[in-house]
C-alpha positions as CSV (number, residue, x, y, z in Angstrom):
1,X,17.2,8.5,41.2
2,X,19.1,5.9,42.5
3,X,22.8,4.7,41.5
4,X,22.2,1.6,40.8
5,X,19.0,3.7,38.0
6,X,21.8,5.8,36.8
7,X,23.9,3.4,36.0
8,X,21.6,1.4,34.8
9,X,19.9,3.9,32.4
10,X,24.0,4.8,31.2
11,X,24.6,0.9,30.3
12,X,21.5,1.2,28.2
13,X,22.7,4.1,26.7
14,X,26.2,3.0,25.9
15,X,24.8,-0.3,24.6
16,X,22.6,1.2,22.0
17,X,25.7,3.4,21.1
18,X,27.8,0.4,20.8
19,X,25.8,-1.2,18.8
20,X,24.6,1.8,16.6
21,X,28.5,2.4,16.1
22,X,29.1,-1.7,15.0
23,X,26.1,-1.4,12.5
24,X,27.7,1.5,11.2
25,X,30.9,0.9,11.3
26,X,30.5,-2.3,9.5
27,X,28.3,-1.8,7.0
28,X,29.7,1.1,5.2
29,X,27.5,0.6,1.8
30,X,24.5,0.3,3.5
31,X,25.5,3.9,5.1
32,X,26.1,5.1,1.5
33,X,22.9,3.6,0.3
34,X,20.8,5.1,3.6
35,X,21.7,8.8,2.5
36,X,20.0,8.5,-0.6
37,X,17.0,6.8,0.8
38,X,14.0,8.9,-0.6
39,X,15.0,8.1,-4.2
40,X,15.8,4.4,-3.4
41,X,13.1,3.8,-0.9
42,X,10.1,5.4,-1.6
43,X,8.7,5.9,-5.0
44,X,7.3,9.2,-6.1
45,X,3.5,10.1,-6.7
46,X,2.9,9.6,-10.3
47,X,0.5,11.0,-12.0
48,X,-2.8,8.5,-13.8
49,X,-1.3,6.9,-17.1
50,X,-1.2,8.8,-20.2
51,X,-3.2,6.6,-22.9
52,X,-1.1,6.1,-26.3
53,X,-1.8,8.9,-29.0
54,X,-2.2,7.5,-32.8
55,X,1.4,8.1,-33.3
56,X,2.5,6.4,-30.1
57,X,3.5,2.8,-30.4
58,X,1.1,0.6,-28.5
59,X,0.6,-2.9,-27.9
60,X,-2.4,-4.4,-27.9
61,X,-3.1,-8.1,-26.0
62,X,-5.9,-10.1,-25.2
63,X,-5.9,-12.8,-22.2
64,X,-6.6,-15.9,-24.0
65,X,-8.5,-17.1,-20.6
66,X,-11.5,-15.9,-18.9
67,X,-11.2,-15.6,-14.9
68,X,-13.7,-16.8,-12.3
69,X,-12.5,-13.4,-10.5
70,X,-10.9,-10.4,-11.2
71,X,-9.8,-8.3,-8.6
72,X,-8.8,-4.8,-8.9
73,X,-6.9,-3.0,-6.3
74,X,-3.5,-4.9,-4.4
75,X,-4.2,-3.0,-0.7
76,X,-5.7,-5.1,2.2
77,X,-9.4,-5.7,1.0
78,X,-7.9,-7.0,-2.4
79,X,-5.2,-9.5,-1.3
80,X,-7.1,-11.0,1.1
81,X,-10.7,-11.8,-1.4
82,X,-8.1,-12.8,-4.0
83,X,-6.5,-15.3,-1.6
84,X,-9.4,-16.8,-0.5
85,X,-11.7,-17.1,-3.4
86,X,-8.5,-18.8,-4.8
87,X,-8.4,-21.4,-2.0
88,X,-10.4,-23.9,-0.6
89,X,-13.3,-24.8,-0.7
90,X,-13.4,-22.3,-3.4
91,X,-10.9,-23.1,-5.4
92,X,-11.4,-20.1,-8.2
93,X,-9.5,-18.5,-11.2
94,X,-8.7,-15.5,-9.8
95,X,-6.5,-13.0,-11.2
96,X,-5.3,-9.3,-9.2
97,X,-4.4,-6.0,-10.8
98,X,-2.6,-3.2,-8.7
99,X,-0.4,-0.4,-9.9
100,X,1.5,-0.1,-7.2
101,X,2.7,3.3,-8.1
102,X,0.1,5.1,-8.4
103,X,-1.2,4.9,-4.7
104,X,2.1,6.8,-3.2
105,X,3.0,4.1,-0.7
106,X,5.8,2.7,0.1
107,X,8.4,1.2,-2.7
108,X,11.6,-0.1,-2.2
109,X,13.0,1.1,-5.8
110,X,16.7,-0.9,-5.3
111,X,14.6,-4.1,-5.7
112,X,11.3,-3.2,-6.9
113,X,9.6,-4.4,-4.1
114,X,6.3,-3.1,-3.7
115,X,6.3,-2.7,0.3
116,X,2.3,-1.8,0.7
117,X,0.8,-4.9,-1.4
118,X,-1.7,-6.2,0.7
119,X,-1.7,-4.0,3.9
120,X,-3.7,-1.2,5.1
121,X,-3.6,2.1,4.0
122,X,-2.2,3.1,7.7
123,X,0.6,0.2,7.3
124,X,3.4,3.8,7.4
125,X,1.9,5.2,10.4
126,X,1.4,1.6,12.0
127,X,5.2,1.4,11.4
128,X,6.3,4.2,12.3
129,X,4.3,4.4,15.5
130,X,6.3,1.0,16.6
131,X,9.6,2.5,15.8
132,X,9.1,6.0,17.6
133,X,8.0,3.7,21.0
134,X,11.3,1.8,20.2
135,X,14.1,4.8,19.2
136,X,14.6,7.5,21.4
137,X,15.2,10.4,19.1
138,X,16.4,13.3,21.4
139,X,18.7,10.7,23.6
140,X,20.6,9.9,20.3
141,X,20.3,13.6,19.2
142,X,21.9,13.9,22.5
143,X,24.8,11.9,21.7
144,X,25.7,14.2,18.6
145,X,24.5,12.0,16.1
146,X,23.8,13.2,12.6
147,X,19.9,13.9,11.7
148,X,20.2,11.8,8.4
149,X,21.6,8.9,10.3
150,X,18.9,9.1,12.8
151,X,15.7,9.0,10.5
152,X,17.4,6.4,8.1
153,X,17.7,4.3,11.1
154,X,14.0,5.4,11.9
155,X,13.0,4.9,8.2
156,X,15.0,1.9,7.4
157,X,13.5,-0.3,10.7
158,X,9.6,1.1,9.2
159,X,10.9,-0.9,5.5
160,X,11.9,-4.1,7.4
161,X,8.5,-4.5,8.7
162,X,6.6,-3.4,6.0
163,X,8.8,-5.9,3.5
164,X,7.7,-8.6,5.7
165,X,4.2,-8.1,4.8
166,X,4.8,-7.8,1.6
167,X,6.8,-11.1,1.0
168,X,4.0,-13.0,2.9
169,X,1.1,-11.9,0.9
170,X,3.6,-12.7,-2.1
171,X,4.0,-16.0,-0.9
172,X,0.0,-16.2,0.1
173,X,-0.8,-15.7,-3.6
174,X,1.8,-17.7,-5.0
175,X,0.5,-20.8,-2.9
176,X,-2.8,-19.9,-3.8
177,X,-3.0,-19.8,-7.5
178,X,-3.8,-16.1,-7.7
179,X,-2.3,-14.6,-11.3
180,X,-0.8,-11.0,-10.5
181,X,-0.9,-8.5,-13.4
182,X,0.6,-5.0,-12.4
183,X,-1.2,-1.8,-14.4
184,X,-3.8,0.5,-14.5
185,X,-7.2,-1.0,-15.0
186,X,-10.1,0.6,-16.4
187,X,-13.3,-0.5,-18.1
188,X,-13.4,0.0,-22.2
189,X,-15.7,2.8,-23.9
190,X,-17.6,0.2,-25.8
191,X,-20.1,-0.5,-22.7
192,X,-19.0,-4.0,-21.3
193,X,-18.3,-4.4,-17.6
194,X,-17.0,-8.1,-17.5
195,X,-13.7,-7.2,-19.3
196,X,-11.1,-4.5,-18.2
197,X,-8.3,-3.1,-20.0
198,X,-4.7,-2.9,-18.1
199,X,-2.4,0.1,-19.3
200,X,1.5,-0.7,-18.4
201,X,3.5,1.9,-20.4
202,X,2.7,1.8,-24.0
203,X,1.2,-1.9,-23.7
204,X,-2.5,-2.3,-22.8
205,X,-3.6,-6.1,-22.1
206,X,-7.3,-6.8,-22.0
207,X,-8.4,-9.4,-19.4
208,X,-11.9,-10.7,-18.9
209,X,-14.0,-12.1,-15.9
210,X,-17.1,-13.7,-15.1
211,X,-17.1,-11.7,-12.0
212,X,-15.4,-8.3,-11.4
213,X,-14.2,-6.8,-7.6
214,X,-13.1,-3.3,-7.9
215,X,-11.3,-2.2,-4.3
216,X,-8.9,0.5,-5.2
217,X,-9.0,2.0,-1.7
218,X,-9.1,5.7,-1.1
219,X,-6.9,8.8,-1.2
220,X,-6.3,11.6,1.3
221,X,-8.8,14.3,0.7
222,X,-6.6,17.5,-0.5
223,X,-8.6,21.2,0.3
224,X,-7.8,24.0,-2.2
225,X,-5.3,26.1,-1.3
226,X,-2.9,24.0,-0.2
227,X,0.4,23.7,-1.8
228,X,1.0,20.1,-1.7
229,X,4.8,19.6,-2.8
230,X,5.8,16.2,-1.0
231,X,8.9,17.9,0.7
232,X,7.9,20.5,3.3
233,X,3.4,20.1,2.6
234,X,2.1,16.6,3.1
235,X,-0.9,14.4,2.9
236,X,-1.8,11.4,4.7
237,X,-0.8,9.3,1.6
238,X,2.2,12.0,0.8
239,X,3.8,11.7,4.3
240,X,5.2,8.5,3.9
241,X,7.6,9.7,1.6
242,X,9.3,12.3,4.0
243,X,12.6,12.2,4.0
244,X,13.7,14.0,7.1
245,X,12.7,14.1,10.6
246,X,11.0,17.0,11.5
247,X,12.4,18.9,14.2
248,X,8.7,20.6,14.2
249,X,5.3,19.9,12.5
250,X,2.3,21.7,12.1
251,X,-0.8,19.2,11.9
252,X,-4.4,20.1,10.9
253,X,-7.4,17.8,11.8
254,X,-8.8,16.3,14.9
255,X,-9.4,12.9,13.5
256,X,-8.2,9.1,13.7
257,X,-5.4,9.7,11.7
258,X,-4.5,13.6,13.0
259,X,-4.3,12.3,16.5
260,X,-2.2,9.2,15.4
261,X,0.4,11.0,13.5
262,X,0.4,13.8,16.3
263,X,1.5,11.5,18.9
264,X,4.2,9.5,16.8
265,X,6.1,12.6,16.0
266,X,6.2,14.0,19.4
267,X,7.4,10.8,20.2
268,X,10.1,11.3,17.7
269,X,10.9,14.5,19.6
270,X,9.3,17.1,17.1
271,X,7.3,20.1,19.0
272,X,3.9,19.0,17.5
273,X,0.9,21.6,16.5
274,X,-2.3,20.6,16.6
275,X,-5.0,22.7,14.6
276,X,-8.9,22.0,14.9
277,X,-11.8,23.7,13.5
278,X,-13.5,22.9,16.5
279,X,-13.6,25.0,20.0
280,X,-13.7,21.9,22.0
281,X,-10.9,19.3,21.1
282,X,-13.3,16.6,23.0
283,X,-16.1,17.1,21.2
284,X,-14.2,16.7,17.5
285,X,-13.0,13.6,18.8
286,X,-17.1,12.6,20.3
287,X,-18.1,13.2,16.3
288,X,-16.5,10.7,15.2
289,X,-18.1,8.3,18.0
290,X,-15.8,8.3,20.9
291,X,-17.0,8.4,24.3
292,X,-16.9,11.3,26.2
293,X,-14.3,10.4,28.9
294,X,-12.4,8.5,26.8
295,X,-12.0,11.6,24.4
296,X,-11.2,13.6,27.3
297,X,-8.7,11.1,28.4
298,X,-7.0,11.3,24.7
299,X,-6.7,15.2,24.8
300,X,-5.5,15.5,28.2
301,X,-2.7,12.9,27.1
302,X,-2.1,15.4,24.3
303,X,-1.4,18.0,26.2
304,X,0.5,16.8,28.7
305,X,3.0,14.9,26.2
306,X,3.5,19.0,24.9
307,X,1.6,19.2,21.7
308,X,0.0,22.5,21.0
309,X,-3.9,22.7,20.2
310,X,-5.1,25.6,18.5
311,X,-8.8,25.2,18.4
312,X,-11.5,27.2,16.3
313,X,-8.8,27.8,13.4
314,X,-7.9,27.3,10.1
315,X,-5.1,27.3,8.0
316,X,-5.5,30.9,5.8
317,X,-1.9,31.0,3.8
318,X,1.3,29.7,3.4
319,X,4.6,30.7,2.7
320,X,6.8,28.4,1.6
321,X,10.9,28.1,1.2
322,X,11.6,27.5,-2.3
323,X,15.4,25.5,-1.2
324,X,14.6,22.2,0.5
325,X,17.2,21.5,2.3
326,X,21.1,21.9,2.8
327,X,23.9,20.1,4.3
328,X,21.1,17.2,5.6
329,X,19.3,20.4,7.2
330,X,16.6,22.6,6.1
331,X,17.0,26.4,5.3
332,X,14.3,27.6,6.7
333,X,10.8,27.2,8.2
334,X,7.4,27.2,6.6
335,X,5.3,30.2,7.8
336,X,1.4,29.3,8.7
337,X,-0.7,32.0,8.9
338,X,-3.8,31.0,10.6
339,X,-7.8,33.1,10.6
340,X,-10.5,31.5,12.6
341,X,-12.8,29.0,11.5
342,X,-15.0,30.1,8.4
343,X,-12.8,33.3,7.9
344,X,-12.3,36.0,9.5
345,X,-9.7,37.3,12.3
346,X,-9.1,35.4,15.4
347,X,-9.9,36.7,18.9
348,X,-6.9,39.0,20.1
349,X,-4.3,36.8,22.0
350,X,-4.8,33.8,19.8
351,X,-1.7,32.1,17.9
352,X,-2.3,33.8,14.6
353,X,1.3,32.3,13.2
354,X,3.0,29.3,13.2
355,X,6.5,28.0,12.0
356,X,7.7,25.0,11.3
357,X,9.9,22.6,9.4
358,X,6.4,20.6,7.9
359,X,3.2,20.7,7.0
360,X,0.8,17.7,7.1
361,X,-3.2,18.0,6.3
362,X,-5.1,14.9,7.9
363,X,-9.0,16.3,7.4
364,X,-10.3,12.8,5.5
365,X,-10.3,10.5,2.6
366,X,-12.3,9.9,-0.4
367,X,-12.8,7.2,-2.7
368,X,-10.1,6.4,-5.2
369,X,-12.1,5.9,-8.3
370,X,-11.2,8.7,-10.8
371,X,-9.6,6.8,-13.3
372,X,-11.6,3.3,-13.5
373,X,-13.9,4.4,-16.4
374,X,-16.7,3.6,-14.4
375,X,-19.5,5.3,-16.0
376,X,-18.6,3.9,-19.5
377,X,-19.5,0.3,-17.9
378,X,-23.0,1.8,-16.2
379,X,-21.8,1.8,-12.6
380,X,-22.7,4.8,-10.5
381,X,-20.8,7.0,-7.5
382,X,-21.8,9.3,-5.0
383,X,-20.9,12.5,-4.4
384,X,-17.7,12.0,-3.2
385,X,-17.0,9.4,-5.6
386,X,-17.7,6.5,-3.4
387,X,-19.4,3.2,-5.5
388,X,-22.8,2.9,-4.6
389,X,-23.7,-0.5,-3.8
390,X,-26.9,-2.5,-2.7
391,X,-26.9,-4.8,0.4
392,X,-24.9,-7.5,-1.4
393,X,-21.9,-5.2,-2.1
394,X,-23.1,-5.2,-5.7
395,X,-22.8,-2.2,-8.3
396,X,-25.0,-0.7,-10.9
397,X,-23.4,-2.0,-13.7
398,X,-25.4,-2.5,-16.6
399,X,-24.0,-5.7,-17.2
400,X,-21.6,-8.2,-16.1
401,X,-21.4,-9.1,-12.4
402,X,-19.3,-6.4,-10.6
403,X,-18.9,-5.8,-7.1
404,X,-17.3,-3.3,-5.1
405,X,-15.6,-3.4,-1.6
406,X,-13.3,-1.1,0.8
407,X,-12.7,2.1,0.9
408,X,-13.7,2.6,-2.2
409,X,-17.4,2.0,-1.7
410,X,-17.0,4.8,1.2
411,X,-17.2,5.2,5.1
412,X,-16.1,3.9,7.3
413,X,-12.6,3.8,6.0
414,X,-11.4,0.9,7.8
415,X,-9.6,-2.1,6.6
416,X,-11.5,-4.7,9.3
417,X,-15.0,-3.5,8.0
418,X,-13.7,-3.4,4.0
419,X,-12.2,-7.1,4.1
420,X,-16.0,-8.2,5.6
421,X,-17.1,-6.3,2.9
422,X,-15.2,-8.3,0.1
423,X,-15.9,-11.5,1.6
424,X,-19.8,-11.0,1.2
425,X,-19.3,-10.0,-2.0
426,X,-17.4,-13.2,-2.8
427,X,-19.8,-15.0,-1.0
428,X,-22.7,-13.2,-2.9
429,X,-21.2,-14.4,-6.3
430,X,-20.8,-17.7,-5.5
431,X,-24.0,-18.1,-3.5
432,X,-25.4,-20.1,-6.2
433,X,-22.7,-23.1,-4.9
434,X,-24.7,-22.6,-1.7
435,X,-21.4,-21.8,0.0
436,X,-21.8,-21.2,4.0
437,X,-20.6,-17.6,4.5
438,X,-18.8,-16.9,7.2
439,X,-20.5,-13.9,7.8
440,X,-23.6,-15.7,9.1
441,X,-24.4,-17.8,12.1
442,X,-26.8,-19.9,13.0
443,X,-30.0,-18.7,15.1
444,X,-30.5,-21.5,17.1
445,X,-26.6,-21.1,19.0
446,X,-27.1,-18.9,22.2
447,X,-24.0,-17.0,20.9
448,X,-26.1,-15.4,17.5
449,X,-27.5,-12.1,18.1
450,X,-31.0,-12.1,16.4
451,X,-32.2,-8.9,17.5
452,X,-32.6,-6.8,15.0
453,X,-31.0,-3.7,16.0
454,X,-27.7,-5.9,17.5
455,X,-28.0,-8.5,14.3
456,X,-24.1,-8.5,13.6
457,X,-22.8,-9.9,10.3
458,X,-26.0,-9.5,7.9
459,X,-25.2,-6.6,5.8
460,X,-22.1,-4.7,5.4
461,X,-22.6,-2.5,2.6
462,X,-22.2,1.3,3.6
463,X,-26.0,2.0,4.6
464,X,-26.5,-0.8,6.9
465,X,-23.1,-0.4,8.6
466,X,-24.1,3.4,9.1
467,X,-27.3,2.2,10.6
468,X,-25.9,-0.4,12.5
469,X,-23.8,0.3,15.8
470,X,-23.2,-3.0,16.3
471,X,-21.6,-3.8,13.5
472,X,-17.4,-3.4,14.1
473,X,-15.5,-2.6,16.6
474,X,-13.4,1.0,16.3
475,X,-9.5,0.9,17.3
476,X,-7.4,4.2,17.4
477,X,-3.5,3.7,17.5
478,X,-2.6,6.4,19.1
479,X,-0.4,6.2,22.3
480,X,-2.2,5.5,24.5
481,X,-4.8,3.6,22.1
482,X,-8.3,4.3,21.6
483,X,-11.0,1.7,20.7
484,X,-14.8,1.3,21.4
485,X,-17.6,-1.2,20.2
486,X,-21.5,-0.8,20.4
487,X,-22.9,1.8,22.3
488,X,-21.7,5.2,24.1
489,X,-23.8,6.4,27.4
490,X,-25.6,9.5,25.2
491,X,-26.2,6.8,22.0
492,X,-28.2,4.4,24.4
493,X,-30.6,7.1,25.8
494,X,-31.3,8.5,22.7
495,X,-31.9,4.9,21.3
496,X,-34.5,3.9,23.1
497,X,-32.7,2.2,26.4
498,X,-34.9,3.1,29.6
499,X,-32.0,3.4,32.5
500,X,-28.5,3.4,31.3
501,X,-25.4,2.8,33.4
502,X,-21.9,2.7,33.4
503,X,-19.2,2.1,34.9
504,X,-15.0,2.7,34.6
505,X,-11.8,1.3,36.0
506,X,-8.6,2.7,35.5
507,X,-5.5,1.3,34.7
508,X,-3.9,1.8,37.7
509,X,-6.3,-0.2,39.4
510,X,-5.2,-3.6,38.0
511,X,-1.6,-4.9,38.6
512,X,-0.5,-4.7,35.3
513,X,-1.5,-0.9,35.2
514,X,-0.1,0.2,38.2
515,X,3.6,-1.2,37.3
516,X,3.5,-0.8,34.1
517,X,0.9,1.8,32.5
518,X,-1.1,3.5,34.5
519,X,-2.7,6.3,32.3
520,X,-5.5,4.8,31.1
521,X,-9.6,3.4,31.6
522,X,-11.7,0.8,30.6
523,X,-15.7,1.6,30.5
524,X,-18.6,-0.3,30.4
525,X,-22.2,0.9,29.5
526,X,-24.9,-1.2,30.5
527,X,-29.0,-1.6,30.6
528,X,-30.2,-1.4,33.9
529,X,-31.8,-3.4,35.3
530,X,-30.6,-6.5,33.9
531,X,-27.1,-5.4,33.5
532,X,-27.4,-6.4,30.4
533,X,-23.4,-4.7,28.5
534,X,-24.2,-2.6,25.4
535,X,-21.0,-0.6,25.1
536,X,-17.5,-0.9,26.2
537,X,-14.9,2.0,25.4
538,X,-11.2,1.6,26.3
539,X,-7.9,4.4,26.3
540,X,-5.0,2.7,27.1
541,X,-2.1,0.5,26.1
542,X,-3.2,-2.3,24.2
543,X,-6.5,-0.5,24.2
544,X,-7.4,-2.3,20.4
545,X,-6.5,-5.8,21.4
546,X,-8.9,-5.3,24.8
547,X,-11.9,-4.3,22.5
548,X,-12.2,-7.9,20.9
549,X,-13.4,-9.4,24.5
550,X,-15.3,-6.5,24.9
551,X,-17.1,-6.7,21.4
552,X,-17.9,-10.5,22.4
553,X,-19.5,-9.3,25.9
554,X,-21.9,-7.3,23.7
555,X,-22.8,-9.7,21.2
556,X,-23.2,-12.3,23.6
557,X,-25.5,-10.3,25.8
558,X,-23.2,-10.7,28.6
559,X,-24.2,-9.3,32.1
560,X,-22.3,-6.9,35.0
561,X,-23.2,-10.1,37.0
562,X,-21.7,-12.5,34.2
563,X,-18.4,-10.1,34.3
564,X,-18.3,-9.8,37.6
565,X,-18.4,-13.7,38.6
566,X,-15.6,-13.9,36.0
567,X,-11.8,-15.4,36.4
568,X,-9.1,-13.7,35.0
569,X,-5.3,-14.4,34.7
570,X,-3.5,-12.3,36.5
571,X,-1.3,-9.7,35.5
572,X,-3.6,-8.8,32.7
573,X,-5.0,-5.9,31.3
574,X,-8.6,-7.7,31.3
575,X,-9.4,-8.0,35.2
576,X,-9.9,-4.4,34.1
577,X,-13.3,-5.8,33.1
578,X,-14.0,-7.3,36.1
579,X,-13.0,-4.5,37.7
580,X,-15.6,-2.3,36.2
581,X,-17.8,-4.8,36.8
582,X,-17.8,-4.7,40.8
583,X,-17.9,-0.8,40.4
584,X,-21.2,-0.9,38.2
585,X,-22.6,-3.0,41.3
586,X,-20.6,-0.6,44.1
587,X,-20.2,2.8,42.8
588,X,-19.7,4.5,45.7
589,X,-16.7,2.5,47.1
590,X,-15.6,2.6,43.2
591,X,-15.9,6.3,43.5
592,X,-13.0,6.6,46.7
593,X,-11.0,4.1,45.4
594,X,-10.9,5.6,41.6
595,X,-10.0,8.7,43.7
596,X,-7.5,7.3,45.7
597,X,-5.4,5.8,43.0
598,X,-5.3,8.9,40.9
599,X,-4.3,10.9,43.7
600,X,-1.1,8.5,43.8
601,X,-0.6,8.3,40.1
602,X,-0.6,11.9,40.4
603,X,2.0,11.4,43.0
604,X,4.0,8.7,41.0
605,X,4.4,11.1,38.3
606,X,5.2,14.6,40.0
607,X,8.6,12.0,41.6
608,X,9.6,10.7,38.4
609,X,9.7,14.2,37.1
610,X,11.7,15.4,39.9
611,X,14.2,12.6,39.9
612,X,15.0,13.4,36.5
């Protein structure tokens, strides 16, 4: 390295010390306030309200108004139907219940500021996946500063963006008309489904509708045996009310959010554990529709950033400290004791023990619909819980007009596919207006996909979008990000497609990559002949803003000919397009020069490790 780098890197250094040591230095309180920041912060996980006995006081009210729309559930899906049936052209009566509290997200309890209304149920990870690219942890940890003022620092940037949310949506619904009620809603005993009763403490309102949305989200699935505690054992949910920085963290599942939270604490500088069920890291990842090279791609990222995979294991008991923590420390580890998958010992040589500071369990959500009463008002659940629906996001309910929407309804889990979800049910309420659904376009525009296997926008209730690979795009944020839309290579084969091709660039290979992120590759899948693009699949930086362009190649049946005769700006991530484009139509120079530039990315990073 340089001395012009050196110094360099030490004038960053010093700055951030500087101005960590103003910010401290000159707001004292705020200091004071930051070392008790899990009980002002974050709120605990309540239990479901406890109805009134007979000898309880209780309050009983009746809304003297009946509602165009009630919406139940103040996440994502929720705030965003309740906005816009409110506004124009609509212009409904639409009133939203949420109990904040009883979803274990974030709360800011100094000012009762309920920090999750409308965002997604990743909006913590999301956060906190910003701040560990923006803080670097073992630098400050370096510079002898205390743990507790590191993770406030971590914590309190994660609140400042997650209140900024907040406020908007607040400000969304206040210019909107929407009525906010906070409690627990559920439907009465007596049979109805167009009225709901809202339990706050020892007062329960009752508030009626013409038409009813229920989108209460999900919850992390919790498998027996666990010891769930909130301090050292986490959920997905759970987790965002940790109060300490892990110096290590044992993780188990090899999905979405696994592989998320994985990365942002070894960028926090925790040694990360990884354990899967699975043999094959790659081919956990390919279940839940990745592409083959790109879920290669994200394990070998894993592995080189130092995070352990255990594969073909399971968690088999725990032993837990019984002190939390002392002096802003903790005691002592938690002991993992692993058996391989099913039961059973594991091969000899295999990690059969693991300690470390926490505990999270990322293996799924389910439904959050427990406490909603549902069968009293005729509507019906799977087995997991999940509200079954027909094609126009409508429940079974033996009367009344309710719909349902989000997780709540089920896979896929995602906030993109639950907010089209609660704008077709709007849409299907108020179809008698003859509204013009966004959802729909028009046959006769080049741009409309009428095919009936690509026909994007028609249904969105959990069967068709299981049945429909065309229907959203997937994004991953991880670091590097993940995100794919239509088909994979092995999907297109077994579909039906005649030839299938593909094609990849790597990051490296555009300007932008090579300077600035070079780990990465963009890949297309295509019909041959024609050239027709069926399926693009990205693993990079900025991998689930790409996808977007990518999803409109596909729906507009967009060619390798089309891409290829394509102008780009420069410096940009998508001449990665083009670039895969010319190698679809020239594979064997895109062979030697794919070659070629890993050898000196290889090469790039071998120096930057020895200059360090």
């Amino acid at each position: 390295m340089t001395t012009g780098l050196r110094s360099f890197r030490l004038l960053l250094i010093l700055q951030h010390v500087w101005s960590f040591h103003i910010h401290t230095s000159t707001t004292r309180n705020i200091l004071k306030h930051q070392s008790n920041v899990r009980e002002q912060l974050f709120a605990k996980p309540t239990t479901p309200p406890i109805w009134p006995t007979r000898r309880q006081s209780i309050t009983l009210a009746a809304s003297s108004q009946e509602y165009d729309l009630i919406v139940v559930g103040g996440g994502a899906v929720g705030c965003q139907v309740a906005i816009a049936a409110s506004s124009a052209p609509l212009n409904k009566k639409v009133c939203l219940i949420d109990a904040p509290r009883a979803s274990g997200m974030l709360m800011n309890e100094e000012t009762g500021e309920d920090l999750s209304l409308g965002a997604p149920t990743g909006l913590f990870s999301k956060a906190l996946r910003d701040v560990s690219k923006r803080i670097n942890v073992s630098g400050l940890r370096g510079l002898g500063l205390r743990e507790g003022s590191v993770w406030n620092e971590i914590i309190s940037t994660c609140v400042d963006l997650a209140s900024l949310n907040a406020q908007d949506i607040h400000r969304q619904m206040e210019e909107s008309g929407v009525e906010f009620l906070e409690g627990y809603a559920s439907f009465p005993d007596g049979g109805g489904s167009n009225s709901l009763f809202i339990a706050k403490g020892n007062e329960v309102q009752t508030v009626t509708g013409k038409n009813i949305l229920l989108a209460t989200g999900s919850q992390p699935f919790r498998p027996a045996g666990i010891p769930f505690d909130g301090k050292r054992i986490f959920d997905s949910d759970s987790i965002n009310q940790i109060g300490y920085l892990p110096k290590s963290i044992a993780i188990t599942g090899s999905g979405i959010i696994a592989i998320e939270y994985a990365k942002i604490f070894n960028n926090l500088g925790a040694d990360v554990t990884l354990i899967i069920r699975d043999h094959l890291p790659r081919n956990a990842l390919m279940k839940i529709g990745l592409d083959r090279n790109v879920a290669a791609t994200l394990v070998a990222d894993l592995v080189q950033c130092g995070i352990k995979i255990i594969r073909g294991a399971q968690v088999k008991e725990f032993d837990v400290p019984k002190s939390d923590s002392v002096g802003g420390g903790l005691r002592s580890d938690v002991k993992i004791l692993l058996e391989k998958r099913g039961g059973g010992a594991l091969p000899k040589g295999s990690v059969t023990e693991i300690r470390c500071d926490t505990y999270l369990a990322a293996v799924g959500r389910k439904p959050n619909t427990g406490n909603l009463n549902l069968m009293s008002a005729g509507i019906k659940v799977d087995q997991y819980g999940g509200i079954l629906v027909d094609n126009r996001l409508a429940t079974t309910a033996t009367c009344g007009s309710v719909y349902a929407a989000g997780d709540v309804v089920g896979r896929p889990f995602l906030a993109s596919t639950g907010s089209a979800q609660g704008q077709a049910a709007v849409a299907s309420m108020f179809s008698s207006e003859k509204l013009t659904s966004l959802l729909e376009c028009d046959p006769n525009d080049a741009a409309c996909i009428v095919d009936p296997l690509e026909k994007v926008g028609e249904c969105f209730d959990p069967a068709s979008l299981a049945l429909n690979p065309f229907a959203f795009p997937i994004g991953i944020w991880s670091s590097p990000e993940a995100a794919y839309y239509g088909l994979s290579t092995q999907q297109a084969n077994e579909m039906g497609y005649n030839n299938v091709g593909e094609s990849i660039a790597l990051y490296a290979e555009c300007l932008r990559g090579r300077v600035f992120s070079p780990n990465g590759m963009l890949k297309l899948v295509f019909e041959k002949p024609a050239g027709k693009i069926v399926g693009v699949h990205i693993c990079g930086d900025d991998a689930c803003e790409l996808i977007h362009y990518g999803m409109e190649l596909v729906k507009g049946r967009r060619t390798i000919e089309d891409l290829n005769n394509s102008l780009f700006s420069a410096v940009t991530y998508h001449e990665l397009y083009r670039i895969a484009a010319r190698a679809a139509l020239d594979d064997e120079s895109a062979r030697k020069r794919r070659a070629a530039v890993s050898i000196a990315v290889a090469q790039r990073i071998r120096s930057n490790k020895n200059s360090k």
